[in-house]
ZATIDREN-681810 format. One line per 3 residues: for each residue x, y, z of C-alpha. Coordinates in steps of 0.02 Angstrom, whole numbers. Layout:
<nodes>
X:Y:Z  ... $
</nodes>
This chain:
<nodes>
0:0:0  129:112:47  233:95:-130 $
65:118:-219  37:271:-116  222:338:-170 $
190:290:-354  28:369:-341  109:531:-264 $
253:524:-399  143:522:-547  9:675:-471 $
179:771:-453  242:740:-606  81:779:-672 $
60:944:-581  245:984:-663  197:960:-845 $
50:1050:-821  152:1178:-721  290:1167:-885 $
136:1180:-1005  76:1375:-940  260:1400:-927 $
313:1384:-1129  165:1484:-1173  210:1634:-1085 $
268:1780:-1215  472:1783:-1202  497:1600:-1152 $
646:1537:-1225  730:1371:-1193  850:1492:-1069 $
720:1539:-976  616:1407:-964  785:1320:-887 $
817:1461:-757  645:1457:-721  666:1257:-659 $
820:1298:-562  742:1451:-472  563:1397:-456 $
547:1218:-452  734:1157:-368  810:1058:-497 $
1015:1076:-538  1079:1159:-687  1103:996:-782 $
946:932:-749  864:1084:-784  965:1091:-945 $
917:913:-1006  746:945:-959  735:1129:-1067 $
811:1034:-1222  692:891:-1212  550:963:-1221 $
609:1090:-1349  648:925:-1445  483:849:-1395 $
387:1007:-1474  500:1015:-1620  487:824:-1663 $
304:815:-1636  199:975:-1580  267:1103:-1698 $
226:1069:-1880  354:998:-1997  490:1143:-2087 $
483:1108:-2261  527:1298:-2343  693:1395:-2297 $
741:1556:-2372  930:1585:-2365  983:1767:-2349 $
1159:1737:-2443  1231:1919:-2419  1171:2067:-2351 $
1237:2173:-2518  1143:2241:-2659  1195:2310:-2790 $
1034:2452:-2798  957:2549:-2649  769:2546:-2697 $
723:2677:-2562  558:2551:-2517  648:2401:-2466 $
615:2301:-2332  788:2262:-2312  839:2378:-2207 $
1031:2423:-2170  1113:2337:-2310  1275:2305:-2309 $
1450:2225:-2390  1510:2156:-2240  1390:2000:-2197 $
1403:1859:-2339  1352:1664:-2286  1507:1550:-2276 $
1478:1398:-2332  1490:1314:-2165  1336:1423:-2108 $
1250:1373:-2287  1271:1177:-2286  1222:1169:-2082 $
1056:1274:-2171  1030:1130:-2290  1036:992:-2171 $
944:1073:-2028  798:1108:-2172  800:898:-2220 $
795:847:-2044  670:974:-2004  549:926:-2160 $
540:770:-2066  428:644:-2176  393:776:-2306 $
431:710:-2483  487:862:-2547  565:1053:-2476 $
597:1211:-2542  741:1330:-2547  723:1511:-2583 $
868:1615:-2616  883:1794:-2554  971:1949:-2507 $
1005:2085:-2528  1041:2024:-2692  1094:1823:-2695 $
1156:1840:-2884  1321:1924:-2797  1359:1760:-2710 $
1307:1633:-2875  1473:1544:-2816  1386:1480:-2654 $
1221:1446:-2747  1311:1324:-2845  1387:1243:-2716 $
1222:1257:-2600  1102:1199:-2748  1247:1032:-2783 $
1234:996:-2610  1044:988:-2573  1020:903:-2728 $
1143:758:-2690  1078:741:-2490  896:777:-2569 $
933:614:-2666  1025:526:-2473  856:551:-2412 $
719:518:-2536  683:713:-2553  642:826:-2702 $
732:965:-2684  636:1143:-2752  731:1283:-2786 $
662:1493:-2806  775:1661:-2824  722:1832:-2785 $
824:1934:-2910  839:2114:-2971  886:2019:-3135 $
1047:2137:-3182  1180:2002:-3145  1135:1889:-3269 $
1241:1806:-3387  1247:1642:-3515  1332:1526:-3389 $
1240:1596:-3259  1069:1580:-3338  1104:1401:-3400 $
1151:1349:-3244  990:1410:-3153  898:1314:-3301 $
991:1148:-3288  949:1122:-3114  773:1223:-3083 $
788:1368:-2998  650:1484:-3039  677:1668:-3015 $
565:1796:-3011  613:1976:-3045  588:2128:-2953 $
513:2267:-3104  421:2391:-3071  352:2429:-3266 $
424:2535:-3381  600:2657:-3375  530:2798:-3297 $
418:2693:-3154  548:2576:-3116  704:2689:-3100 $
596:2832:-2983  634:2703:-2834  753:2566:-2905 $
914:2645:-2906  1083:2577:-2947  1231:2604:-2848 $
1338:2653:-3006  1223:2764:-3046  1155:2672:-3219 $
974:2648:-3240  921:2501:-3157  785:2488:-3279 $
924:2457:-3423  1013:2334:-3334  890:2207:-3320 $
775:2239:-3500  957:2219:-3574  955:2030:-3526 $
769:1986:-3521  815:1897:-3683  935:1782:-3626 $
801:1752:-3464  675:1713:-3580  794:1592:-3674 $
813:1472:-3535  662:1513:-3426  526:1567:-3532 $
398:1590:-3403  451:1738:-3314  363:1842:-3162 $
401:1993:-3119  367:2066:-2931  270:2242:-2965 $
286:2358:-2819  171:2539:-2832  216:2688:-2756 $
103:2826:-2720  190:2942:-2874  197:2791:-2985 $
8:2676:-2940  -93:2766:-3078  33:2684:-3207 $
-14:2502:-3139  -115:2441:-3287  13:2517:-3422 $
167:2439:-3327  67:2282:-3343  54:2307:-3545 $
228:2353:-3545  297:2221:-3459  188:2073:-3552 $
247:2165:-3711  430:2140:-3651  381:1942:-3594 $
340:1936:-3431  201:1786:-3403  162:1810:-3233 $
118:1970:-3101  149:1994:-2928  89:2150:-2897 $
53:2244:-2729  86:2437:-2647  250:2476:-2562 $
253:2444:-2380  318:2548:-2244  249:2716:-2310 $
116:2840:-2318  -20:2787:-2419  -181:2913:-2445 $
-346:2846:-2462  -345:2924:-2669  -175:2821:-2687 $
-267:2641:-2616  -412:2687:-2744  -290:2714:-2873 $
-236:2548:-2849  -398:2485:-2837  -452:2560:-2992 $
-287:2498:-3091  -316:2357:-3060  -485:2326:-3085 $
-421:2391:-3272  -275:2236:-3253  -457:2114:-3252 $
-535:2170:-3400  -369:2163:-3491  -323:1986:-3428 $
-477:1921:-3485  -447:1949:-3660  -297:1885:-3636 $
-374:1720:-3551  -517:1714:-3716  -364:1726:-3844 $
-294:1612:-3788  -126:1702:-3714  -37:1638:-3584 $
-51:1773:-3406  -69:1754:-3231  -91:1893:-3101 $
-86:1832:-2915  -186:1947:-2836  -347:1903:-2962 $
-316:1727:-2915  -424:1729:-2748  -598:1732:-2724 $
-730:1736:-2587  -724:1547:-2575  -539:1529:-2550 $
-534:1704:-2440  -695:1671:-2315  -693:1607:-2150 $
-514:1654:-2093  -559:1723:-1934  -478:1596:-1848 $
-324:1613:-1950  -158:1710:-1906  -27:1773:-2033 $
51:1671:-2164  176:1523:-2178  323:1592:-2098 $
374:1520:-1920  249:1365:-1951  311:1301:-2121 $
437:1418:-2164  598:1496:-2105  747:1616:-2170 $
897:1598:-2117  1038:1742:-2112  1220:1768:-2141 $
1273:1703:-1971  1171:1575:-1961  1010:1650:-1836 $
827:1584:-1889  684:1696:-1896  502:1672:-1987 $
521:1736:-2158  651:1871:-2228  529:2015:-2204 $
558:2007:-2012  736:1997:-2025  744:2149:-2115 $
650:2264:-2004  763:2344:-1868  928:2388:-1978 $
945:2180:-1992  915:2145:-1801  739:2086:-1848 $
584:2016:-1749  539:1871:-1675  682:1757:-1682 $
688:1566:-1673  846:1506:-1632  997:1454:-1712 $
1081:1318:-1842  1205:1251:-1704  1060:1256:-1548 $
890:1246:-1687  734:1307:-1610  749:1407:-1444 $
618:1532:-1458  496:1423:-1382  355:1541:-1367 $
375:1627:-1541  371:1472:-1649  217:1428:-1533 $
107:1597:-1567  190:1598:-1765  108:1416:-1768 $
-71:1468:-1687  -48:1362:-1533  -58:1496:-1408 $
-213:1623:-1393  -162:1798:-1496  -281:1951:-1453 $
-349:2006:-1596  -480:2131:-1494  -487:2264:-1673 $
-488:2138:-1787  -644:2016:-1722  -721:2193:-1736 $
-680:2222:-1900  -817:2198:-2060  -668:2125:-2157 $
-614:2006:-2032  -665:1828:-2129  -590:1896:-2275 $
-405:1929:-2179  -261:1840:-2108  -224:1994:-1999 $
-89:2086:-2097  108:2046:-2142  199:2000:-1950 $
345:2139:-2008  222:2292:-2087  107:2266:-1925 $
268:2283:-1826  358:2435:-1912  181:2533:-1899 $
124:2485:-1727  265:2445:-1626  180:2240:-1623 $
165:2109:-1747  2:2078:-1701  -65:2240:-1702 $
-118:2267:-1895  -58:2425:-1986  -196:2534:-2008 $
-139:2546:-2196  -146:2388:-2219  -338:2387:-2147 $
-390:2534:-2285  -293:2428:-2399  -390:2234:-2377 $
-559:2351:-2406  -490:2388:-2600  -401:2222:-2609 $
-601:2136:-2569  -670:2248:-2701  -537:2207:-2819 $
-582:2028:-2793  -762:2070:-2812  -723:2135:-3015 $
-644:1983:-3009  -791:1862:-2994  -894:1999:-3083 $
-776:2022:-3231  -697:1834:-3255  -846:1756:-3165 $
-790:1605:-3053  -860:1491:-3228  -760:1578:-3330 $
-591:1601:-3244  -580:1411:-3214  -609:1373:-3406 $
-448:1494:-3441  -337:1461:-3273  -287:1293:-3364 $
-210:1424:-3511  -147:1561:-3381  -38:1420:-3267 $
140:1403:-3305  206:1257:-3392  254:1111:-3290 $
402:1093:-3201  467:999:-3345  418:1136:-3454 $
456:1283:-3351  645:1290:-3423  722:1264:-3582 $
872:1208:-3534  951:1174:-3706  940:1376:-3729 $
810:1363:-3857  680:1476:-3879 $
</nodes>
């Protein structure tokens, strides 16, 4: 009786601990740190103990509670080789490149972290990554061969101002997938007001000088369309410009991080409203277009009230020059580089225990202004880094970014009105890129 009594007592202790450890990781700061100071100083146990303890259960979330990693952007360098003054990279610099040591500990931590996913993708950034091609060689060889070790398809994406391209260069990107997508703004005058070159050449020359060798080996190309306020009433001509120049595919949004009036948002509103109408003659000829932000509707964007932010922290990380992990390369930037809402590190892995737990909707977020809001089922609650740089908390949304979801839902409405859901469906098949083994022609022809 009296060893049942003991195991009894054992196991309601050990049951009041976890529960105890359970409110602990879900207070906001809790790192794997704290939550071991907190067992020495609260609860008794020795530094080693406490120690083993802190890891294990960071390994026991990571290995089962947490979601599986399966997307990594790699910040290569910290350089560009323009200054668009609406960056979100803030603080650029020449001094912080990724060794290699930092890059191939990045590649393994992102297999062993996609756990039992078949396949993972690598995106690289910067600054601009075509300044460190060397190392995306040597990164892209390696994660193909230990892609192959461990029965993983290996996906590869580039972020690129597109001025650093040349035939070997180009080819090489073809031969082993790695899609880029370029950052153009629409004709010389739009994209050189706020995409400058360092050397002082136009930006805008730079990259329409080589479109034709892109097009050679990749001939699907998107292009990432930022508006400013002096530039968002020349949305829908950029567009025709750009298609006339090749591009296939548009990303198009308003700058970030700046003063937007409410005649600017309906600017962009009404540009792109004009964008429908002109995609779907496009979509009847025949012609091959896609433009991401058409490519929602009520269906896919209802009934997100209970959803908070995007992939990054749950399914998707970036990873810097020295090796630090943080949710997504927007968040990094913010801060001159110090970024928000770390996650740990390559040699220690995840150690923000509380961030990668609110990032991955496990812990309660108050969202008191936006379960008031009329757009609310229609909205993910704003980008983690623009909430942050306007409020002072990534989970306070930007107030621009409010005015801004009530144009994006009417855009979507022309949408549906325009296309109709019927008709947009019959075309998407003609507007999707090629496949995969399609995408590229890797031979150089045309």
């Amino acid at each position: 009786m009296t060893e049942k009594k003991t195991l009894r007592r054992e196991k309601n202790e050990s049951s009041a601990l976890t529960d105890r450890l359970r409110r602990e990781v879900e207070r906001p700061g809790t790192t794997r740190d704290t939550l071991e100071l907190w067992l020495v100083e609260e609860k008794g146990f020795n530094r080693d103990d406490a120690g083993a303890l802190s890891r294990s259960i960071c390994r026991k979330l990571i290995g089962g509670a947490f979601p599986a990693i399966t997307e990594m952007e790699l910040m290569l360098t910290e350089d560009c080789n323009q200054r668009c003054d609406y960056c979100f990279v803030e603080g650029k610099n020449q001094f912080n490149r990724m060794s290699w040591k930092v890059a191939r500990k990045a590649v393994d931590f992102l297999l062993r972290e996609s756990r039992d996913e078949p396949a993972v993708k690598i995106l690289y950034f910067g600054g601009e990554p075509m300044l460190e091609f060397d190392l995306i060689k040597k990164v892209t060889l390696y994660a193909e061969a230990e892609g192959r070790k461990t029965g993983k398809k290996v996906r590869f994406d580039m972020t690129t101002n597109g001025t650093l391209f040349d035939e070997d260069k180009t080819a090489f990107l073809a031969r082993h997938r790695i899609r880029f997508l370029l950052s153009i703004d629409g004709d010389r005058s739009t994209h050189d007001r706020h995409r400058r070159s360092l050397d002082g050449e136009s930006s805008y020359e730079k990259i329409t000088r080589t479109l034709g060798l892109m097009k050679k080996y990749q001939p699907w190309l998107g292009a990432r369309m930022t508006a400013h306020p002096d530039t968002v009433g020349r949305i829908y001509d950029n567009v025709l410009h750009l298609a006339s120049l090749g591009i296939n595919h548009f990303l198009i949004g308003p700058a970030t991080g700046i003063e937007w009036t409410d005649r600017g948002l309906d600017a962009y509103r009404d540009q792109m409203i004009k964008v429908i109408g002109w995609l779907k003659e496009q979509l009847a000829a025949g012609r091959h277009f896609r433009v991401s932000t058409l490519e929602e509707n009520f269906e896919t964007m209802g009934n997100r009230r209970h959803v908070w932010g995007c992939r990054a922290g749950r399914h998707s990380v970036t990873v810097n020059s020295r090796g630090e992990i943080y949710p997504c390369s927007k968040m990094l930037g913010v801060e001159g580089l110090k970024g928000i809402l770390p996650l740990g590190d390559l040699d220690e892995g995840i150690t923000e225990i509380y961030n990668r737990l609110v990032l991955c909707g496990m812990v309660p977020v108050e969202r008191e202004k936006c379960e008031k809001c009329r757009w609310a089922v229609y909205c993910m609650g704003g980008c983690y880094a623009t909430n942050y740089q306007a409020t002072g908390s990534a989970f306070r949304p930007d107030p621009m970014e409010c005015r801004l979801k009530e144009r994006t839902v009417a855009i979507i409405r022309a949408a549906d009105r325009i296309l109709g859901p019927k008709y947009f469906k019959k075309f998407f098949k003609h507007s999707a890129p090629p496949r995969s083994d399609e995408f590229f022609s890797v031979g150089g022809q045309k």
